[in-house]
C-alpha positions in Angstrom: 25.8 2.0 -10.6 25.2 3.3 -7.0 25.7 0.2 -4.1 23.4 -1.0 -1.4 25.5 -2.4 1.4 23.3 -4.2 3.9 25.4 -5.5 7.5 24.9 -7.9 10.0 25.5 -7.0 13.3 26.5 -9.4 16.0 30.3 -10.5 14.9 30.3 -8.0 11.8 29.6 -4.7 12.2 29.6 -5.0 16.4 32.4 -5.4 19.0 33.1 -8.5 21.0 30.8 -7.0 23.4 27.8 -6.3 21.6 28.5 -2.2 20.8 29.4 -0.2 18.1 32.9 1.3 18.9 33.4 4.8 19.0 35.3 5.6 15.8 32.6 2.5 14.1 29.7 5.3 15.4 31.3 8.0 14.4 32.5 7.3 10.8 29.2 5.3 10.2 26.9 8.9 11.3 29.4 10.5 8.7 29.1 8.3 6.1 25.0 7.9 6.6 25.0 11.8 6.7 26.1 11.8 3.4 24.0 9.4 1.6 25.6 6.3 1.8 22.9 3.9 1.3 23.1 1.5 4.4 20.8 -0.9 6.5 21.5 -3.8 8.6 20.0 -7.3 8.5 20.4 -9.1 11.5 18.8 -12.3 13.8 18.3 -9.4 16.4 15.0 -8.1 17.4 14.2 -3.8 16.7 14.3 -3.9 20.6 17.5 -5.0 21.0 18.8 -3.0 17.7 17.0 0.4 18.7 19.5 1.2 21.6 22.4 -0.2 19.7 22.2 2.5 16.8 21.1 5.4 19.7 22.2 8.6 17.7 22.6 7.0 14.8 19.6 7.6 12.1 19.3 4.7 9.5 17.7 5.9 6.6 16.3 2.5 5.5 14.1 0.0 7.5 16.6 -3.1 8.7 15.9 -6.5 8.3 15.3 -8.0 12.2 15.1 -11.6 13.0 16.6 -13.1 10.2 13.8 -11.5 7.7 10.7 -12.6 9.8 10.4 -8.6 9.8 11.4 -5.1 7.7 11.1 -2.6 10.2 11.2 1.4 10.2 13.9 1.6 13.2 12.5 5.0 14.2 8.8 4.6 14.6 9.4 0.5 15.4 6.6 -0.2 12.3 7.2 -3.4 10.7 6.9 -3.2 7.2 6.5 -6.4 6.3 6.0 -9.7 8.8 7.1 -13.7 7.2 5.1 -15.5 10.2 4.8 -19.1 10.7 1.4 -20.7 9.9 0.0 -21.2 13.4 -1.4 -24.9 12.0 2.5 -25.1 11.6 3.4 -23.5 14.9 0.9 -25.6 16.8 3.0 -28.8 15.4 6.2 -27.2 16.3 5.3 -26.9 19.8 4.1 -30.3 20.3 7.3 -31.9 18.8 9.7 -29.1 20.7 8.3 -30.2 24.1 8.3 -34.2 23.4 11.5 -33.7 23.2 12.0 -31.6 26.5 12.8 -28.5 25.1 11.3 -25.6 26.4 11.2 -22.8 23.6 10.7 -19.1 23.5 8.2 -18.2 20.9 8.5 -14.8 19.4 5.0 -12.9 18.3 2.9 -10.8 16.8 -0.4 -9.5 17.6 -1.0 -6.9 14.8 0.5 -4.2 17.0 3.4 -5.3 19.5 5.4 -7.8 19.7 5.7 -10.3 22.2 8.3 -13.2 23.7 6.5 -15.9 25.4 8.4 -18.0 28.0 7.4 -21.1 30.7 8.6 -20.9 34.0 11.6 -23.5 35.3 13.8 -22.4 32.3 17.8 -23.5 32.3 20.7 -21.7 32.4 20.7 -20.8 28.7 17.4 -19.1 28.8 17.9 -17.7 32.0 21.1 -15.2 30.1 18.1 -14.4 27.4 15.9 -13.3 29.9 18.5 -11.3 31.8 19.9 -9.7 29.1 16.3 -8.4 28.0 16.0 -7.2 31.4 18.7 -5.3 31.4 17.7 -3.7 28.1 14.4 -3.0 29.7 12.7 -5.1 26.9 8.9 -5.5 27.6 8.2 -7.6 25.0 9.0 -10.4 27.4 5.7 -12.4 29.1 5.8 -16.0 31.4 3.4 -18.4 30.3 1.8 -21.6 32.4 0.4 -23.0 28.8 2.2 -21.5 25.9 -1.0 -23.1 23.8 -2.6 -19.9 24.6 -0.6 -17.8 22.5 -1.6 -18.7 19.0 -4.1 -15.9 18.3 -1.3 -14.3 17.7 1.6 -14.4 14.5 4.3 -16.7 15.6 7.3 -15.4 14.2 10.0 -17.7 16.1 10.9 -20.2 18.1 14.6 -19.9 20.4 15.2 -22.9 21.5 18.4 -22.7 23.9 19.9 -25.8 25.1 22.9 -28.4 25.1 24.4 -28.7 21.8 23.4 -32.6 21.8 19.9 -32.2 22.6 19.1 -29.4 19.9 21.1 -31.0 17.1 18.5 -34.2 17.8 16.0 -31.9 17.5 16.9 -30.1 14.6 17.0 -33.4 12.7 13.8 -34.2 13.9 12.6 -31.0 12.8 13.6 -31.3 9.5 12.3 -35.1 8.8 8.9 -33.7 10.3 8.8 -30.7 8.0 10.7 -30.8 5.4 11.3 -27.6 3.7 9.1 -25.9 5.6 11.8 -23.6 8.4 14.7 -21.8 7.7 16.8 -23.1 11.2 20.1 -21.4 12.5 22.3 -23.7 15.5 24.8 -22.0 16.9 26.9 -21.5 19.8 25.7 -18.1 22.1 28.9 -16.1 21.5 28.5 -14.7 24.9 27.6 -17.6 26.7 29.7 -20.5 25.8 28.6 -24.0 25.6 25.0 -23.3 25.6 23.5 -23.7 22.2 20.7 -21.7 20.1 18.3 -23.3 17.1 16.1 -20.8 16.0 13.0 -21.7 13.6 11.3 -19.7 11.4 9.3 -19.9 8.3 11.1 -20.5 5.1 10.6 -17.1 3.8 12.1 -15.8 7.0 15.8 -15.0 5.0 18.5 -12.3 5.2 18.1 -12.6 1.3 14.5 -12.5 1.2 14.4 -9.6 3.2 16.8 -7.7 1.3 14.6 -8.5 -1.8 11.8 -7.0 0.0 13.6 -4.1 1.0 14.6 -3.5 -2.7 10.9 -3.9 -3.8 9.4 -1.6 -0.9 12.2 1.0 -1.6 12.7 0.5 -5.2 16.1 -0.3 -4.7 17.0 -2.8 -7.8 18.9 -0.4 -10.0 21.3 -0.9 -6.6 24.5 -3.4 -6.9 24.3 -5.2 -3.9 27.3 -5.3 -0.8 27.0 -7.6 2.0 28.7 -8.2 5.2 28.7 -11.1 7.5 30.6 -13.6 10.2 27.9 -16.4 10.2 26.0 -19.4 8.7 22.8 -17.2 8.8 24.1 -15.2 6.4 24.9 -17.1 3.7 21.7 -16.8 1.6 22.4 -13.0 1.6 26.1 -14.0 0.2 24.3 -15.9 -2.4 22.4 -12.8 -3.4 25.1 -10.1 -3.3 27.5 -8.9 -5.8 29.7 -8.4 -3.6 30.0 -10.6 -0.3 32.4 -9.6 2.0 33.3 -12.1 5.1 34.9 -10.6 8.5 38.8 -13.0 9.1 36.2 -14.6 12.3 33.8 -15.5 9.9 33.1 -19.6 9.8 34.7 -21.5 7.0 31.6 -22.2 5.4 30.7 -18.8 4.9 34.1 -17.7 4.2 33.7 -19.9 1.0 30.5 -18.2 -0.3 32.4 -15.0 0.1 34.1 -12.6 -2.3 36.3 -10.8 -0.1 37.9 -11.4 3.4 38.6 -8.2 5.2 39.8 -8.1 9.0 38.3 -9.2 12.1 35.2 -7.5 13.4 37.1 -6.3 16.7 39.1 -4.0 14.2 35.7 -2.1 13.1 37.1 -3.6 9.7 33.6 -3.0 8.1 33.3 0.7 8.7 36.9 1.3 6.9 35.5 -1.4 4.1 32.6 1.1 3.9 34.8 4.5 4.1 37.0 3.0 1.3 34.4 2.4 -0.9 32.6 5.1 -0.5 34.9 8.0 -0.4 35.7 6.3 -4.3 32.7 6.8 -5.1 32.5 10.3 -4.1 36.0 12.0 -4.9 
């Protein structure tokens, strides 16, 4: 039965500084060449993964923001959007700012997408912004009353902050509404001690979006391979055959996982993928 093998980025398929190595590029445009069937699902944006995979043709929509979207990487046309209700976005707001917070709210009005922003933002923020600047992301817009917005899809809230604060918050969030987000805290790997929660709706998954993907591409006669470092990919290790955690993975998704190969600064899931598929095509 042929395999599907779907990758996160960010601590997984990436360096510690955000790039595909040179022999990951390389052996990744050979094996994609010849037909290895190959996506990535990642809590990136297609703006931020376009430049990444420069040179590097994917030959099946990847699976951006957690599964908010399925997205052609070439022509930037999502596929499929998993917004927030904006009745549910509107109560969001109101509860993320009682408590101080000033988020970043991701969106979509039908033909680009946006990141809305206040002005006065902390440290934390100030790296996001930055870094998009740097990338020459336009998606990126300041906002006096973020209110305004909600004509528009909401697709997330980034909420960057002390560890302390957000963990309050994410609590909060979920006695307010319960089973309603699918929320991610974590440390930003390249900023330590400053602290992401991202929101988004339930249906906003790594493992809903590779179902999605398998529908839109018929893709069910597929066994399913999965790699990953982090607590956001854990539904995806629930759904996979095969579930393969990087040595830096955390503990709790190492125990969802299969197989433990090496860490992701030894572009240990390229050679996973060589291994496998030169087997399969002897």
């Amino acid at each position: 039965m042929p395999t599907l093998y779907v990758s996160d980025l960010d601590g997984t398929l990436l360096t510690p500084t955000a790039t595909l190595s040179t022999y990951t590029r390389a052996t990744l445009k050979r094996l994609l060449e010849s037909g290895l069937p190959f996506t990535v699902a990642t809590s990136r944006s297609v703006s931020s993964v376009g430049p990444i995979f420069q040179g590097v043709s994917l030959p099946l929509p990847v699976i951006e923001l957690n599964g908010a979207y399925i997205t052609d990487l070439t022509t930037g046309q999502h596929l499929i959007v998993n917004d927030i209700a904006t009745e549910l976005a509107i109560k969001i707001l109101k509860l993320v700012q009682d408590y101080g917070v000033k988020p970043l709210i991701s969106s979509y009005n039908g033909q680009d997408d946006h990141v809305y922003f206040t002005h006065d933002v902390n440290p934390g923020i100030q790296w996001y912004i930055d870094d998009a600047e740097r990338n020459e992301d336009g998606r990126w817009h300041c906002r006096t009353d973020l209110t305004e917005i909600f004509d528009e899809q909401v697709m997330r809230f980034t909420l960057i902050d002390t560890k302390a604060r957000l963990t309050h918050l994410e609590q909060a969030l979920n006695q307010h509404f319960p089973g309603c987000l699918d929320m991610h805290l974590f440390e930003n790997p390249y900023q330590p001690d400053w602290y992401w929660l991202t929101l988004q709706d339930r249906s906003a998954t790594k493992a809903n979006g590779i179902r999605e993907l398998q529908a839109f591409h018929k893709l069910h006669d597929h066994d399913l391979t999965v790699f990953g470092d982090h607590n956001n990919d854990i539904s995806m290790f629930q759904l996979a055959d095969v579930a393969v955690a990087t040595a830096n993975a955390t503990l709790e998704l190492q125990q969802h996982a299969t197989e433990i190969i090496g860490h992701h600064s030894e572009d240990s899931v390229v050679k996973y993928l060589e291994s496998r598929w030169s087997m399969v095509n002897v």
